[in-house]
N, C-alpha and C positions, 0 to 999 in steps of 0.2 A: 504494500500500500504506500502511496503517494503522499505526504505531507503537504499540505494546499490551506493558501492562505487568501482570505475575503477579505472584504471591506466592510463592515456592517454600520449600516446609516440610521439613526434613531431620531423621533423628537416626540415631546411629551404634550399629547393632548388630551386635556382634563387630568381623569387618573389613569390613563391610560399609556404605554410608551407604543405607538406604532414603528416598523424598522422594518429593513429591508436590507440588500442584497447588492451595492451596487453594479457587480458584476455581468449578475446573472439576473435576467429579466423573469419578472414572475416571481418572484423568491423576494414574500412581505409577508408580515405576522403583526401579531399585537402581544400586549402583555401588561399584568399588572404593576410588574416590578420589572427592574432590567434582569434581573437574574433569570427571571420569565420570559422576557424578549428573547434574551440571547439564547436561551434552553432553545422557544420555541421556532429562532431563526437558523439553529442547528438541524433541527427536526425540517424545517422545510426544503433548506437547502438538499440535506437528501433524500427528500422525496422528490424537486425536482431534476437532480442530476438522474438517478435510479429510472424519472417514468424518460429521460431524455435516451436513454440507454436502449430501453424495452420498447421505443417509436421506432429507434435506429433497426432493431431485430427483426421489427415490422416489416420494416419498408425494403431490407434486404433479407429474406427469412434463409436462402441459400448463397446467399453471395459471399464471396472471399472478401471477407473484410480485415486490412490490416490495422494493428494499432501497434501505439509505441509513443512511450510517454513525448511532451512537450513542457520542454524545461525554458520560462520566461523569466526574462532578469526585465525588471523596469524600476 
């Protein structure tokens, strides 16, 4: 496994913290607490890398598909 690092965007409306993903589109949660935010932008994030994954198997269900990490320096 790959160690990978996000950006996580937060701001506090009411009692609420809404946050998000800036990376990865689609990938927003809420929470009551940040400790809650961040748990539940954990949990989303890999539910959407995982359903990105299971489209890709989809759409090629016999194809040779090659992978191999992509290592970003920015």
């Amino acid at each position: 496994m790959i160690d990978m690092s996000y950006t996580s965007a937060y701001i506090k409306r009411g009692k609420w913290y809404i946050g998000w993903i800036e990376e990865v589109p689609g990938v927003n949660t809420q929470g009551k607490t940040l400790k809650e935010l961040r748990n539940n932008l954990k949990e989303a994030l890999v539910l959407v890398l995982e359903a990105s994954k299971e489209e890709i198997k989809k759409e090629h269900p016999r194809g040779r598909i090659m992978r191999e990490p992509l290592l970003l320096n920015v």
